[in-house]
VEXNUBA-806717 format. One record per residue (C-alpha): z, x, y. Coordinates in steps of 0.1 Angstrom, whole numbers, plus 5000, padded with zeros to 4 digits. Example, Ala and Ser with C-alpha at 12.3 -4.5 7.8 and 13.67 -1.06 7.14 Angstrom:
<rs>
507851234955 507151374989 
</rs>
This chain:
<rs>
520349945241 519949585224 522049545193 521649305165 524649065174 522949045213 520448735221 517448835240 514348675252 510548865250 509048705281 505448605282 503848835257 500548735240 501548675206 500148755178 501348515144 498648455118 501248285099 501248005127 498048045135 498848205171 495448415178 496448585214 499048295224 501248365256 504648255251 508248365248 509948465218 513648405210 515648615191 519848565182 521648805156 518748975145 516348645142 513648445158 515048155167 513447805181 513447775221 517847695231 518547435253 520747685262 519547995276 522548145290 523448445281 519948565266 519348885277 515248855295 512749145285 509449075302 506349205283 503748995297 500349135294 501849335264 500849195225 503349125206 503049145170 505949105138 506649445124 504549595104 505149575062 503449845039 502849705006 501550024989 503050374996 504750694981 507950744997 511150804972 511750944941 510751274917 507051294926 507651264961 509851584957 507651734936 505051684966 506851844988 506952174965 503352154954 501652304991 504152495012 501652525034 501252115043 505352105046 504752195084 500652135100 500452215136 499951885155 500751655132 503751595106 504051725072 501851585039 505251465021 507251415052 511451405048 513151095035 514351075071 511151155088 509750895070 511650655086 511150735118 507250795118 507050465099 509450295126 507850475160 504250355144 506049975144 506349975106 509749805097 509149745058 508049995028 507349974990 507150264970 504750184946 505250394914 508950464904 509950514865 512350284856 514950604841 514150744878 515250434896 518750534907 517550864917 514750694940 517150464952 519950754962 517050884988 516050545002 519450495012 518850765036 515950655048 516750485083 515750195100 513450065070 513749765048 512349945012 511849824975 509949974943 507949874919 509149984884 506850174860 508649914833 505349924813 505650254803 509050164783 508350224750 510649894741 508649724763 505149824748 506349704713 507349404723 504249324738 502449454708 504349224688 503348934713 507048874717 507548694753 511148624753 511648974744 509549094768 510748874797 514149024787 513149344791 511249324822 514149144836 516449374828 514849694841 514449504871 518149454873 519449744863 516849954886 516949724917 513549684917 511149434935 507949434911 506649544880 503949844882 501749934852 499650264861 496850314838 497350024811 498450214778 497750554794 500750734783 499950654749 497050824749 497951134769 500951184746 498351224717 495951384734 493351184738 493351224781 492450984803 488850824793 489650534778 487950144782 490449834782 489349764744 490750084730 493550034710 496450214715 497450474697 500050354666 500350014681 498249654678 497649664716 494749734737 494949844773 494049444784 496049254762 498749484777 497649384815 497048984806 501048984788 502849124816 500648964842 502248644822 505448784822 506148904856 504948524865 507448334842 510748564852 510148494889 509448794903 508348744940 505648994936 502648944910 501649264887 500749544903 498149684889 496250054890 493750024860 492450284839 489650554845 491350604883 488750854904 486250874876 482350824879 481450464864 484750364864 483749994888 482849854851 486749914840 488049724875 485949414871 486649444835 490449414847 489749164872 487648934844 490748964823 493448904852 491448564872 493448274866 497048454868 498848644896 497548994899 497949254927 494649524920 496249874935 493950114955 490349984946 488350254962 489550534934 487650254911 485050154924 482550404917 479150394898 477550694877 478350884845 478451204869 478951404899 475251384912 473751254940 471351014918 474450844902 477550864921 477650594948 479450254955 479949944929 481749754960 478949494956 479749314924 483749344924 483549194961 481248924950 483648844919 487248924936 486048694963 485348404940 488948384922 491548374947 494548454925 493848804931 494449064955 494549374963 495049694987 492449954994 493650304992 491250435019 490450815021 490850985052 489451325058 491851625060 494251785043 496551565018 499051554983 497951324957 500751154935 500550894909 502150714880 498850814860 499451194851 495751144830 494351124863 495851374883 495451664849 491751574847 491151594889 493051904893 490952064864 487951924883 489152134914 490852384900 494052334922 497252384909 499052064900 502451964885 503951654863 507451604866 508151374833 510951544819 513251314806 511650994825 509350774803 506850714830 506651034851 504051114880 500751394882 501051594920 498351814933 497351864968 493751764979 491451815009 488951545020 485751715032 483451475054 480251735040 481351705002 479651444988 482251244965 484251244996 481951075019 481250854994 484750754989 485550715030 482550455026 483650264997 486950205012 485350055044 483249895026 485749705002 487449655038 484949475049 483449315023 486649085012 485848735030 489248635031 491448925053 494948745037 494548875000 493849225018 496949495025 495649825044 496750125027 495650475025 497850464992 500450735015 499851045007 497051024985 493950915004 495551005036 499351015057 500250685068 500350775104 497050795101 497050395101 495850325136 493050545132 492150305099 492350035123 489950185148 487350195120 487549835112 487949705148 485149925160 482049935148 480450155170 483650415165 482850345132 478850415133 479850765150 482150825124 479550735095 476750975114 479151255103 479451245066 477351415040 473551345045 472951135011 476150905015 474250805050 471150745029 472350515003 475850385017 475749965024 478250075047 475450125073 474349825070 477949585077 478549565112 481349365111 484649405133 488349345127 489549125155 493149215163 494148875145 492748975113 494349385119 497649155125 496849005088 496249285064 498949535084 501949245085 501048905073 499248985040 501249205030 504449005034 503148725023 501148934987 505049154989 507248754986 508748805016 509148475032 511348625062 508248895073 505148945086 505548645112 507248545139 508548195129 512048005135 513948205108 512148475107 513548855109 513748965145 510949275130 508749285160 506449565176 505049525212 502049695223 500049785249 496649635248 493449915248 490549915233 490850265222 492650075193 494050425176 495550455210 496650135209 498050115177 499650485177 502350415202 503850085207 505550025237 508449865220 509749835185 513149575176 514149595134 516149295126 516649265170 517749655176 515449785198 514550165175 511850285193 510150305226 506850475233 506950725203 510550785209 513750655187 516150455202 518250365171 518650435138 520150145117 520350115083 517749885063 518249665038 516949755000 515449494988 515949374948 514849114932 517349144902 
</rs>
């Protein structure tokens, strides 16, 4: 077994480093004390590893999942029967589980992307048993009821301080607003339908002067990640008006737009005449302003648990499907809606939301301001990643996949009419190098002098859900953890803060 302190050599693989723009380059990589180091003059003592013919890619960095924390406990309550599926593992896996499927997929880093700031330490006690994984959170810090006054009042420097200090005090890594000004509302009643010019309820503040003030906050204290952002009128019909509304108000600053396909939808209802895609337009306009990006939040079909900051959202879905559901605010100012969910590929909405997320996938131009999610749990497990990849890498796989959905989705879908295919370069950008780079991680997602020794090695196929299931070999900061689906090691990752 390779530990940290040793200095090894991968020989000849064919590399795989967007970052230095090394498409398929065959070459050896040098690691010492856990990272990538130039070529030594030296080479004694530098253990050799061939992997030629073997792709060699830096570890994978997930800019958007559900891991820690209340509502991921509260997941794991809400359907007994997904806590153990035959053949595959369960909905809301175990802090440690979590590790180790992240880790034996070649996953080395993970954000949870929803954690109330009065919920931080509790978050953080779990992540510290989650192995081998370098975590952070984003902070639900907009749901602070100091905070929203002093943005009502348009006071910066108090809100800077205030931002700055959850940060701190939470050992946080971003700032995460979920539904701009939606707890106000719920809290009076008024649920979750709401446009970005509504003001909020007892204060001078409207759900987008909200976004456009900590958008400029999170930018002048430093943080190395922009705003996250998860808009208003999440899953509902007509709801692409309120993302390019947010995207209109957000070009020009920093902003990181969370799970598009939940809003990205067209229609006032549930019909097959209005409910459909409104990719077209935010594509078109989040191409054009480059400040911007975002992560998908692709549906996968099967059996799920949906979580999220927005409790609105999950109370109005779970009276749509009469499933039972759960929030868990208690005594946490920003608390978290759980229900579980089943993707149908015959139900309409379903198909339709499958498509959007391919869609958005492969209608961004530029694959760097792109992180592939499936928002973990909620549109689908995150082992389900290399099948994700298949469908953007294949586009036959992916025709055979769309000849399956529901009837009137085939009909009217522009899926079926965008044949292009991820190359393994661009799969390498929004699963690693994107994501580090959208995250602040200057040490990840490449495989640079300097760099953390985070690297997965796989076996080339072009059954690329085979491919990308089972790497051959997986090193987190140089330890070798895992080698053809099985654990080798399970260190410690770092938490990463930004206080």
């Amino acid at each position: 077994m390779i530990a940290a302190t040793d200095r090894f050599v991968l020989l000849q693989g064919t590399i795989h480093d967007p970052t230095h723009d090394r498409d398929g380059v065959v070459d050896d990589l040098w690691i010492d004390s856990g990272r990538i180091v130039e070529r030594p003059t030296d080479p004694t003592g530098f253990r050799r590893i061939d992997v030629r013919g073997l792709v060699v890619m830096p570890g994978g960095v997930d800019l958007h999942s559900h891991v820690a924390g209340p509502k991921v406990a509260a997941g794991r309550r809400i359907a007994p029967q997904l806590a153990r599926r035959r053949g595959g593992p369960a909905a809301v896996p175990t802090i440690h589980a979590t590790g180790s499927l992240y880790a034996a997929l070649g996953y080395t880093t993970v954000f949870d992307a929803a954690i109330a700031t009065a919920a931080a330490d509790i978050a953080h006690l779990e992540l510290a048993d989650l192995p081998i994984l370098d975590k952070g959170i984003y902070l639900l810090a907009a749901d602070d009821t100091a905070v929203l006054s002093a943005v009502a009042r348009n006071d910066t420097r108090e809100t800077q301080r205030l931002l700055a200090a959850a940060i701190t005090a939470g050992r946080g890594w971003g700032v995460k607003v979920a539904n701009p000004g939606g707890p106000a509302f719920w809290k009076k009643g008024r649920g979750d339908h709401h446009d970005l010019d509504s003001p909020l309820p007892g204060l001078p503040l409207t759900p987008r002067i909200l976004l456009e003030r900590l958008a400029d906050a999170v930018q002048a204290i430093g943080l190395p990640h922009p705003l996250h952002v998860h808009t208003a009128n999440l899953g509902l019909p007509g709801n692409w008006r309120t993302l390019l509304e947010t995207m209109r108000s957000l070009a020009g600053r920093p902003a990181h737009l969370a799970h598009v396909q939940f809003h990205s939808y067209t229609g006032g209802d549930l019909d097959a005449g209005s409910f459909g895609s409104g990719v077209a337009p935010l594509a078109e306009f989040f191409n054009a302003h480059d400040s911007l990006t975002l992560d998908v939040g692709q549906i996968l079909f099967g059996d799920t648990v949906a979580m999220t900051g927005d409790s609105a959202a999950a109370e109005h879905l779970a009276h749509a499907t009469g499933v039972p559901w759960m929030s868990h605010d208690l005594h946490l100012e920003g608390g978290c809606g759980v229900l579980p969910i089943a993707y149908k590929e015959k139900s309409l909405v379903h198909a339709w939301q499958w498509a959007i997320g391919l869609e958005w996938f492969l209608s961004v131009s530029d694959p760097w301001r792109v992180a592939l999610s499936t928002d973990h749990p909620n549109g689908a497990h995150f082992t389900a990643y290399p099948h994700l990849m298949q469908l953007l890498g294949d586009a036959a796989f992916r025709r055979a996949a769309f000849e399956r959905i529901h009837p009137a989705v085939r009909r009217r879908s522009p899926l079926l009419h965008l044949d292009r295919e991820y190359s393994l370069q661009e799969l390498c950008i929004v699963t690693r190098a994107a994501p580090a780079r959208i995250a602040g991680l200057p040490h990840k997602g490449h495989l640079g002098s300097g760099s953390d020794a985070d690297i997965t090695v796989y076996r080339p196929d072009r059954d690329l859900a085979r491919m990308f299931s089972m790497p051959a070999k997986v090193f987190k900061a140089g330890v070798l953890v895992a080698e053809d689906g099985q654990l080798r090691a399970t260190p410690a990752g770092a938490t990463l803060s930004a206080g």
